[in-house]
C-alpha positions as CSV (number, residue, x, y, z in Angstrom):
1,X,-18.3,28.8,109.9
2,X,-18.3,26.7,106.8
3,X,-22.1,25.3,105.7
4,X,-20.3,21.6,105.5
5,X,-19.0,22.1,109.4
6,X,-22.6,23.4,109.9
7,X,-23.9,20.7,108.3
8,X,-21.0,18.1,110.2
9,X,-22.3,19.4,113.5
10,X,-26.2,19.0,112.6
11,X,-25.8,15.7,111.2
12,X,-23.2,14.3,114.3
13,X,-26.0,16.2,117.6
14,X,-28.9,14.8,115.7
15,X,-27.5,10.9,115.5
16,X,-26.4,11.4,119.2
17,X,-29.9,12.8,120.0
18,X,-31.2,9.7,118.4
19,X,-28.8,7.1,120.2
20,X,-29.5,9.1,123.6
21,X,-32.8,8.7,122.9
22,X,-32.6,4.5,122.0
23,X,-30.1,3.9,125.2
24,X,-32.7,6.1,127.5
25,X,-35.4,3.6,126.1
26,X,-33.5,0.4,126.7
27,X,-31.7,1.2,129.9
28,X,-35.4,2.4,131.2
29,X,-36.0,-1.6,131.0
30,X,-32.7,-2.8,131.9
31,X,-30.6,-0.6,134.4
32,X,-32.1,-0.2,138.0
33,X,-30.6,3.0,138.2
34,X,-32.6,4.2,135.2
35,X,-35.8,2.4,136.3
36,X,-35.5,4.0,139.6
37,X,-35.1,7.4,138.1
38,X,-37.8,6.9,135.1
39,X,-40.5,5.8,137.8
40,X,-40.2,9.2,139.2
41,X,-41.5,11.1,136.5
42,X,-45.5,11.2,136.4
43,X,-46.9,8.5,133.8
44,X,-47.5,10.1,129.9
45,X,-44.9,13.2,131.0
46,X,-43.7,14.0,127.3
47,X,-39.8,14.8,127.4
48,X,-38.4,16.6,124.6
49,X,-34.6,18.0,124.3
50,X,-34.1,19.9,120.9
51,X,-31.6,23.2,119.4
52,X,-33.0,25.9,118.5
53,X,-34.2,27.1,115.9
54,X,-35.0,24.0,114.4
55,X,-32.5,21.7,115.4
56,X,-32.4,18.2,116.0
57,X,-34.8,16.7,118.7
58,X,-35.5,13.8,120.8
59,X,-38.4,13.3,122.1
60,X,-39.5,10.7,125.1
61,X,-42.7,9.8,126.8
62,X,-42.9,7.6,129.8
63,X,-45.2,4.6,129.8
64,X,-47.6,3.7,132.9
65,X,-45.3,0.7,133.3
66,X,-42.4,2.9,134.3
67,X,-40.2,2.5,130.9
68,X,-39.6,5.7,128.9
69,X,-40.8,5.1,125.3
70,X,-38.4,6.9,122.7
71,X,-41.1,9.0,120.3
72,X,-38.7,10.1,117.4
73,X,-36.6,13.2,116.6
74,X,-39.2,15.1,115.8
75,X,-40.6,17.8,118.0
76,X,-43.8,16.9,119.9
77,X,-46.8,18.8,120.2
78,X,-47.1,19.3,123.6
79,X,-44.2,18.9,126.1
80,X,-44.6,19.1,129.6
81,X,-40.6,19.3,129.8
82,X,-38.5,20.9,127.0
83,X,-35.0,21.4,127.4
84,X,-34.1,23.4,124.8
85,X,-30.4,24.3,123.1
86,X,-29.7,28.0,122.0
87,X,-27.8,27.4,119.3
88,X,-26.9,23.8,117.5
89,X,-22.9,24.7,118.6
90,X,-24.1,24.3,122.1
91,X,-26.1,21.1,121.9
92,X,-23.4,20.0,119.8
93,X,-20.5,21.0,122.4
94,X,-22.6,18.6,125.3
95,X,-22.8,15.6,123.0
96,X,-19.1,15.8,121.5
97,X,-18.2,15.6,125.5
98,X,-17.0,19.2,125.5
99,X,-18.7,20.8,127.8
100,X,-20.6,19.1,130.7
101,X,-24.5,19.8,130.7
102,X,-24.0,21.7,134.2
103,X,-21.9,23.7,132.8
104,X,-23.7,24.6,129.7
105,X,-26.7,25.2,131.8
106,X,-24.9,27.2,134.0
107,X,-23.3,29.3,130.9
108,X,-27.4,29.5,130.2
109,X,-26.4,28.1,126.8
110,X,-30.0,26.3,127.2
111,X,-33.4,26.8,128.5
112,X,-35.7,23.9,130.7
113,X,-39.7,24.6,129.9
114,X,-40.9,23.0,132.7
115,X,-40.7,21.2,136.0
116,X,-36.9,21.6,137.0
117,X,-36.4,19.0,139.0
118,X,-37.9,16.7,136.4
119,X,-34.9,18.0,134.2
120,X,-32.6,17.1,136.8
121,X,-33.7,13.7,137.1
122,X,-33.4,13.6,133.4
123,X,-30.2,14.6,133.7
124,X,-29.1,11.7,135.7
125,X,-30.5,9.4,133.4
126,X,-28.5,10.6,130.7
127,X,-25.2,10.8,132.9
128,X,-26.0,7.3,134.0
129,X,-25.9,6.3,130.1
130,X,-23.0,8.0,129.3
131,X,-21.0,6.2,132.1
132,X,-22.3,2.6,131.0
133,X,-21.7,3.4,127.2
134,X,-18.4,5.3,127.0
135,X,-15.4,4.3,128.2
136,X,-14.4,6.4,131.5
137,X,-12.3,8.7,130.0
138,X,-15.1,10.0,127.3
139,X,-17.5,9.9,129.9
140,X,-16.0,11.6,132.6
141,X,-15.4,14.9,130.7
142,X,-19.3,15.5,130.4
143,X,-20.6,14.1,134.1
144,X,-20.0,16.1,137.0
145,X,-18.8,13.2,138.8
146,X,-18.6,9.5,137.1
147,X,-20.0,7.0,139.2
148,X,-17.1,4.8,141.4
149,X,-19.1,2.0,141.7
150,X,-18.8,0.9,137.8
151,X,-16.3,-1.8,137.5
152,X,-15.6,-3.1,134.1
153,X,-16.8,-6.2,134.3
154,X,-20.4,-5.0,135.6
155,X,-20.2,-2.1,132.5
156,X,-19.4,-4.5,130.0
157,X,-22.3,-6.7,131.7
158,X,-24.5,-3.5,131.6
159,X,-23.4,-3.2,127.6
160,X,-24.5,-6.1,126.2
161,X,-28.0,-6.2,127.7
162,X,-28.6,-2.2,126.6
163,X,-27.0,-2.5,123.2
164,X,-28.9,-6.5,123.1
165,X,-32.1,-4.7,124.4
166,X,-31.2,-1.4,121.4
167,X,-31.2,-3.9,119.1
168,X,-34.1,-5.6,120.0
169,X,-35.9,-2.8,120.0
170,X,-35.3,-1.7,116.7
171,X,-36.1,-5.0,114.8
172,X,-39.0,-5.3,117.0
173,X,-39.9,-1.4,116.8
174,X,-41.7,-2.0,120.3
């Protein structure tokens, strides 16, 4: 493969990495769904998903008030779960909507440090993102099943609070 695709691929995984990790933040505070899920994991739990070698990253940390804080792209000291890519093709094949992340885990084309179930739960945070966010037809080729109860009115409802709440994030830099 060319260095420029290389360099295509790195460049596209790490800005999706980066908007995963701003919608996970904002729909933490806005979607009940999300909430629900982000109470679950234990307060301070340090999330990290990165490729490997030394790929692109995201990195999350939920609060004591039940939101998940995005920390950066850079990987964190200590992680108490890592889901880690093999290779930046398969990280990038997940967030181009190529392959699902089921089946990518199942092809054990990445690795979970960690509690499992806590990656699961992550998991459905990230499905529940990608069905608010892309239109059904994107988003259905990378869940396992997308979500019936998401009319369009209620999604584009659901958009403009997470992409308001993205924004105001970003000039606030809470």
């Amino acid at each position: 493969m060319s260095s420029f695709r290389l360099r295509l691929k790195r460049i596209y995984t790490a800005l999706m990495m980066r908007i995963v990790g701003w919608g996970l933040r904002a729909m933490s505070r806005v979607d009940p769904v999300v909430r629900a899920e982000a109470a679950g994991f234990p307060d301070g739990i340090i999330i990290a998903m990165t490729t490997m070698p030394d790929g692109p990253t995201l990195a999350l940390q939920k609060t004591p008030e039940g939101h998940l804080r995005y920390l950066g792209g850079g990987m964190p000291e200590r992680a108490d779960l890592a889901i880690r890519f093999k290779h930046l093709d398969y990280a990038f094949r997940v967030f181009a909507f190529i392959e699902s992340t089921p089946t990518a885990f199942a092809r054990a084309r990445m690795v979970v440090d960690g509690d499992v179930s806590a990656g699961i739960r992550l998991v459905r945070c990230m499905y529940r993102l990608e069905a608010l966010l892309m239109p059904r037809f994107i988003a259905a080729r990378g869940m396992k099943r997308y979500p019936p109860e998401l009319g369009l009115a209620y999604k584009l409802g659901m958009n403009l609070r997470i992409y308001g709440r993205i924004a105001l994030d970003l000039v606030t830099r809470s």
